[in-house]
C-alpha positions as CSV (number, residue, x, y, z in Angstrom):
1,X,-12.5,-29.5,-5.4
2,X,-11.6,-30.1,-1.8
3,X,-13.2,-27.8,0.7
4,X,-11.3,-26.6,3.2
5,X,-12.0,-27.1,7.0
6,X,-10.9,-24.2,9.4
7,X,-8.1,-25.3,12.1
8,X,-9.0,-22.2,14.2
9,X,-11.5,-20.4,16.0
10,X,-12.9,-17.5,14.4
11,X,-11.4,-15.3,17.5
12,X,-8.0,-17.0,16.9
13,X,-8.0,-17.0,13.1
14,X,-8.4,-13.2,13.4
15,X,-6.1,-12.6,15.8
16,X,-3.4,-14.2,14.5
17,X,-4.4,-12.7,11.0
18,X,-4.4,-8.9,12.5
19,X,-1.1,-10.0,14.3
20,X,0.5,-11.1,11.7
21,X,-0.4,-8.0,9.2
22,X,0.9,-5.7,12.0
23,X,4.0,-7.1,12.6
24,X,5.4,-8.5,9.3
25,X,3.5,-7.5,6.3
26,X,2.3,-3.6,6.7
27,X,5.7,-2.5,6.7
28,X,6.7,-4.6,3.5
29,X,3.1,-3.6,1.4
30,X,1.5,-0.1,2.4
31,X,3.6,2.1,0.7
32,X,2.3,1.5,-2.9
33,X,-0.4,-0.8,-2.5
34,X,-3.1,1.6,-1.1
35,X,-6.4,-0.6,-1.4
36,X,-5.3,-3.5,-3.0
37,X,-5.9,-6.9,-1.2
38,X,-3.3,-8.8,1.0
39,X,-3.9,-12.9,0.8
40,X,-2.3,-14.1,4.4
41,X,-1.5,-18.0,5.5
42,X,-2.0,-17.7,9.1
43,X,0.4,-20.5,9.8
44,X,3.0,-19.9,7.4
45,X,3.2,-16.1,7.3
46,X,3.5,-16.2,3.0
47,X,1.4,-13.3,1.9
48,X,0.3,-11.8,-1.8
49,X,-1.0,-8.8,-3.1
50,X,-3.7,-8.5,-5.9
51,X,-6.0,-6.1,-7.1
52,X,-8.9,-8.6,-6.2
53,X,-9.6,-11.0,-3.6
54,X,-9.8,-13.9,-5.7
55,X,-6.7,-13.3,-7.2
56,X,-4.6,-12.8,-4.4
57,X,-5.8,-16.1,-2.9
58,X,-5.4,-18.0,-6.2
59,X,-1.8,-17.0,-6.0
60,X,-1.2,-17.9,-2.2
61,X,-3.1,-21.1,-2.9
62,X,-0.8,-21.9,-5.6
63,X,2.0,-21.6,-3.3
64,X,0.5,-23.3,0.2
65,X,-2.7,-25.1,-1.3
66,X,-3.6,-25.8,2.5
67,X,-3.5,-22.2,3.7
68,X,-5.9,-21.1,6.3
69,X,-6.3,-17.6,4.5
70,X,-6.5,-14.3,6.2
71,X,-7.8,-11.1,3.7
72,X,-6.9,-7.3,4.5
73,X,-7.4,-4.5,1.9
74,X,-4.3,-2.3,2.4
75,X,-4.6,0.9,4.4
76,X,-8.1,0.2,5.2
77,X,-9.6,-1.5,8.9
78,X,-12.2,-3.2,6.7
79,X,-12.6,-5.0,3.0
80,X,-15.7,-4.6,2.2
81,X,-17.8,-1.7,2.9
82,X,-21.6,-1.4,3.4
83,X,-23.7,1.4,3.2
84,X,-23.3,5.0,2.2
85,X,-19.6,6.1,2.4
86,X,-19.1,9.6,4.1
87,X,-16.4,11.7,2.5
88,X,-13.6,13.1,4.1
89,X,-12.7,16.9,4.1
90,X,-9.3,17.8,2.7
């Protein structure tokens, strides 16, 4: 297995991650994917959506097996979450 070496800054990987989710891929995955995971190649723009995180970059590395992978979880600022979660009133 072949590990991976970051071409990016963290600061640049992220922001052209966030950039990239904002401009092309929200609009294309929101609507009926509410928490599911978004795999993003920051270089190439390719993108899929899983259920987990490990399956939605086994299918983008499938694709691009060099991608520099970005992860969102749709509809959320965050993927993981620590802590206790505070619920919302309806």
């Amino acid at each position: 297995m072949t590990v991976r070496q970051p071409r990016y800054s963290k600061e640049e990987f992220a922001r052209r991650g966030d950039e990239i989710y904002q401009s092309q891929v929200r609009s294309q995955v929101e609507a009926d994917n509410h928490s599911k995971i978004v795999a993003i190649d920051i270089e190439t723009g390719a993108f899929e959506v899983a259920p987990s995180e490990i399956a939605a970059c086994d299918r983008l590395e499938a694709r691009y097996p060099d991608a520099q992978i970005w992860i969102v979880r749709i509809g959320s600022s965050h993927v993981h979450r620590f802590g206790r979660r505070t619920k919302r009133a309806v």
